[in-house]
N, C-alpha and C positions, 0 to 999 in steps of 0.2 A: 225515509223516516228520519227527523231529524230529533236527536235527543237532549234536553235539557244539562247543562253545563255540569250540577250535582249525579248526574245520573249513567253509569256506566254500565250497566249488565241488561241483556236482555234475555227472558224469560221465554222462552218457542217450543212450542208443543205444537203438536203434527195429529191432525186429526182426519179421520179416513169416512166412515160413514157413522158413527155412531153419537148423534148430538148428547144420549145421557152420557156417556163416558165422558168427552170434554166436560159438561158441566160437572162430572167431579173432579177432574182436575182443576178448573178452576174454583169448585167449593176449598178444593185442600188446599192451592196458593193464597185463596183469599182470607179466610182461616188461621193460617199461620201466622204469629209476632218472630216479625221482621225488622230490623234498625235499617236493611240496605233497600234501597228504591229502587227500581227497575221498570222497563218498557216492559210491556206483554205483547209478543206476537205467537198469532196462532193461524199454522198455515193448512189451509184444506188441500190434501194429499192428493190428489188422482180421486175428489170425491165427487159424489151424485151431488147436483144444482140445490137440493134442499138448505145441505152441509155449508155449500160454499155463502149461499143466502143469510146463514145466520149471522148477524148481528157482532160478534165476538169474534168473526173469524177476519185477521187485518191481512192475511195474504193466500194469496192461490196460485196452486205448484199443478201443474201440466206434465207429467211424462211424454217423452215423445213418443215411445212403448209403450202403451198401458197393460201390454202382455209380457212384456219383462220382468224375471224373477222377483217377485215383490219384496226381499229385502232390499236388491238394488235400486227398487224403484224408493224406498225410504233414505236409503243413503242419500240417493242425488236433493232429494227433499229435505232434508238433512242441511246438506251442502249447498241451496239453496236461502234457508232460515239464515243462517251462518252471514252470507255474503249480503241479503239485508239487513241486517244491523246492524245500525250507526253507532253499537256501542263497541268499547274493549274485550267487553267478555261475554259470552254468549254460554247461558245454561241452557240443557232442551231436558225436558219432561217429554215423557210419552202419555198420553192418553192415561193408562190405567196408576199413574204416579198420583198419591194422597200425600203433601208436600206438610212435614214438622216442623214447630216451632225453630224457629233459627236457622232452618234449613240453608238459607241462601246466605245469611250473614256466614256462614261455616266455610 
């Protein structure tokens, strides 16, 4: 992913099986006034084919495990988000985050 010269931080949210929860998190980032620009990447976690199919979702994370304690399996997905992005800084939202005004400028 390559990011635009202005544009340093990238936004990653980890989404598992549940398409209404991402769309609220992406209603709360889209929602918010914001001065800083950012990439959105949103990686489908060890999800069912529906999830990975949508539309909004730009990356898909594979556990080698899929029966490995599943916060570990969010860390490596985590650490994953991380290591694709072309930018400096990287914020992650979870799924059930409703993102506030200025949030990202802060």
């Amino acid at each position: 992913m390559i990011s635009p010269p202005d544009i340093n931080v990238t936004v990653g949210i980890l989404i598992y099986k549940s398409a209404e929860w991402l769309n609220f998190a992406l209603e709360g980032l889209h929602a918010a006034k914001n001065e800083t620009r950012y990439n959105l990447m949103v990686v489908a976690n060890d999800a069912p084919r529906e999830i990975e199919e949508l539309p909004t979702v730009t990356h898909i994370w594979r556990n080698s495990d899929p029966s490995d304690y599943y916060i570990r399996r969010v860390y490596r997905a985590w650490n994953f988000a991380v290591k694709q992005a072309a930018t400096e800084y990287v914020v992650l939202m979870n799924s059930d985050m409703y993102a506030s005004d200025y949030w990202l400028d802060e």
